[in-house]
Backbone bond lengths (Angstrom), bond angles and torsions (degrees), N, CA, C in turn:
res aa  C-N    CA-C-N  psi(-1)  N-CA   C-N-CA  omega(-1)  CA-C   N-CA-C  phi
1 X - - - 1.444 - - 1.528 107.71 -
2 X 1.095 106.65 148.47 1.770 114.59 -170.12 1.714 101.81 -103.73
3 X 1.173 86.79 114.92 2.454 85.05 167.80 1.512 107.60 -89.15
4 X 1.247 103.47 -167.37 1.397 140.96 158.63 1.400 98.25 -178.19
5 X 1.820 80.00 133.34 1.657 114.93 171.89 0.822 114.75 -80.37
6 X 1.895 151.89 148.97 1.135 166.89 10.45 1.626 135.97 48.59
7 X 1.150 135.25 59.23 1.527 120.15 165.24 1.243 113.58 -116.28
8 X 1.101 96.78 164.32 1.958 123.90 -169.98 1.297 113.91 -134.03
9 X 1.004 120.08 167.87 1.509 132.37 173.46 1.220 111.74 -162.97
10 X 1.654 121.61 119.65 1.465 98.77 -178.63 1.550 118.10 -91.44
11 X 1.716 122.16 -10.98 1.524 99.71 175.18 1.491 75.69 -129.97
12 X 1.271 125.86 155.49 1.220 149.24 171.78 1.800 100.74 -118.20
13 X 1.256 159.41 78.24 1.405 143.39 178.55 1.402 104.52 -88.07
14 X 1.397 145.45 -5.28 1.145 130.59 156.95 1.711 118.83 -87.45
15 X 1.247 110.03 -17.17 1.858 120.19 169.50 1.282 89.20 54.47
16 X 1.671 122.26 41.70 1.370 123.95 137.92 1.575 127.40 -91.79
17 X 1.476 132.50 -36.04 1.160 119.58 143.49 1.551 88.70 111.48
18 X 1.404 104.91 45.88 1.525 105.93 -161.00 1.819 88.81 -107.91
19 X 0.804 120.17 -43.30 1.631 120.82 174.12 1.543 98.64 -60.53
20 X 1.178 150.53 -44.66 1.270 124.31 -171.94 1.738 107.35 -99.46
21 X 1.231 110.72 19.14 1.747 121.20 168.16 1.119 103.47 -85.65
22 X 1.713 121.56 -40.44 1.282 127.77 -158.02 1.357 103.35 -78.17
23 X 1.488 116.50 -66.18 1.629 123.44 157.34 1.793 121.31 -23.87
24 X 0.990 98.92 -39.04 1.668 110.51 -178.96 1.489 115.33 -62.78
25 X 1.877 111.55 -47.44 1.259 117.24 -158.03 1.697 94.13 -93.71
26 X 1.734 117.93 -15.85 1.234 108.11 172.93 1.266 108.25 -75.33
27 X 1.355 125.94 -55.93 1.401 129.95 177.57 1.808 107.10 -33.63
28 X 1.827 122.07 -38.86 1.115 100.91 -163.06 1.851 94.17 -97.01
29 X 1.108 124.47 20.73 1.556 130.37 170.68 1.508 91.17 -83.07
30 X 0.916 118.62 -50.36 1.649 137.49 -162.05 1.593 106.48 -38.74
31 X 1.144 93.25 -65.25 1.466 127.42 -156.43 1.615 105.02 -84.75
32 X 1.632 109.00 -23.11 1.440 108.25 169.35 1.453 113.87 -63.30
33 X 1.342 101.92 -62.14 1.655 125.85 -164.38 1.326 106.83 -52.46
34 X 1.842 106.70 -33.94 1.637 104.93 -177.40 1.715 119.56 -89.63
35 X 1.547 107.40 2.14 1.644 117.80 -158.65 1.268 111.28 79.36
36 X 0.968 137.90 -7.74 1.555 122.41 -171.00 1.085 125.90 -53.86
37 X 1.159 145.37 -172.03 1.712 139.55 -168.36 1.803 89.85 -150.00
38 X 0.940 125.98 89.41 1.582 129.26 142.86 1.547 121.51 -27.60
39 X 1.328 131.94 100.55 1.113 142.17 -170.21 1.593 109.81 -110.38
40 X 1.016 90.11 -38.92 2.324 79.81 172.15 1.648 88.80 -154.99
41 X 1.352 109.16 166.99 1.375 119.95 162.93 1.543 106.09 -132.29
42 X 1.231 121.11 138.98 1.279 117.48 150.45 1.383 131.40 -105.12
43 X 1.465 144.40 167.43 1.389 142.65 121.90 1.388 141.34 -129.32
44 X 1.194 117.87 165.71 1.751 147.69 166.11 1.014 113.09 -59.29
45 X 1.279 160.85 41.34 1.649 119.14 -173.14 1.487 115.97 -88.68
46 X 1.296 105.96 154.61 1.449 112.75 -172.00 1.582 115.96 62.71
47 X 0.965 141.98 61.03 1.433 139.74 -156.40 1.585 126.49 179.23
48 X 0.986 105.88 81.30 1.396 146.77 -178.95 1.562 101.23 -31.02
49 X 1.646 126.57 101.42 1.103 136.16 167.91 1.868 111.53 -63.88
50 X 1.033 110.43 -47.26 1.971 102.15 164.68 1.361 123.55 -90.04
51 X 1.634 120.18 34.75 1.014 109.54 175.35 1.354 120.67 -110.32
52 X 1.401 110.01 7.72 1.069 128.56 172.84 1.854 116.16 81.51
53 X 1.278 110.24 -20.02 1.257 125.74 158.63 1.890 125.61 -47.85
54 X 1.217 109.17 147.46 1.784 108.41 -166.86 1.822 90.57 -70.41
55 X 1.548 84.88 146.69 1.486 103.85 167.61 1.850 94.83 -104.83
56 X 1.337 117.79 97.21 1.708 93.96 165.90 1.050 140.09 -47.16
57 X 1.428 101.23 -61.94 1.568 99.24 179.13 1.750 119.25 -55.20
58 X 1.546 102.16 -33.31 1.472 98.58 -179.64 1.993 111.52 -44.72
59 X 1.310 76.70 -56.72 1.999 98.10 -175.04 1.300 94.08 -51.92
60 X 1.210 161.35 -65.15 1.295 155.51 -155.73 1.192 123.29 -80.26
61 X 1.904 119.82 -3.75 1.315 128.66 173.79 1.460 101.48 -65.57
62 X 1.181 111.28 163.18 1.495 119.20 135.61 1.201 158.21 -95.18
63 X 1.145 118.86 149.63 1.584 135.71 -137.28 2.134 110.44 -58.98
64 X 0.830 108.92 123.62 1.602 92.81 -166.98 1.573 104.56 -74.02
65 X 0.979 101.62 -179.66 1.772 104.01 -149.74 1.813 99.21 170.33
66 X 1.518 106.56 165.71 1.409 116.98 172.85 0.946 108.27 -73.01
């Protein structure tokens, strides 16, 4: 099965990007244990999912599907 990764963070105050590293390396535990094949990853950092503001990378993923 083919993924794509996803993380976010909505405040980052060190603009190290260490919360969506952490998310990343779980996501790629994830995806081991299940076989999956990681095909792109994206992320957010710093970027507020209820703020009504663009997530880029979100917008530039692709569309889920079979």
């Amino acid at each position: 099965m083919r993924a794509f990764v996803y993380t976010r963070q909505s405040l980052d105050r060190t603009g190290l990007g260490a919360a969506v590293e952490r998310q990343r390396e779980d996501c790629r535990k994830l995806c081991k244990e299940r076989g999956w094949t990681i095909v792109a990853g994206f992320s957010d950092n710093d970027v507020s999912a209820s703020s009504r503001k663009p997530r880029p990378r979100y917008q530039r993923s692709p569309p889920a599907g079979p």
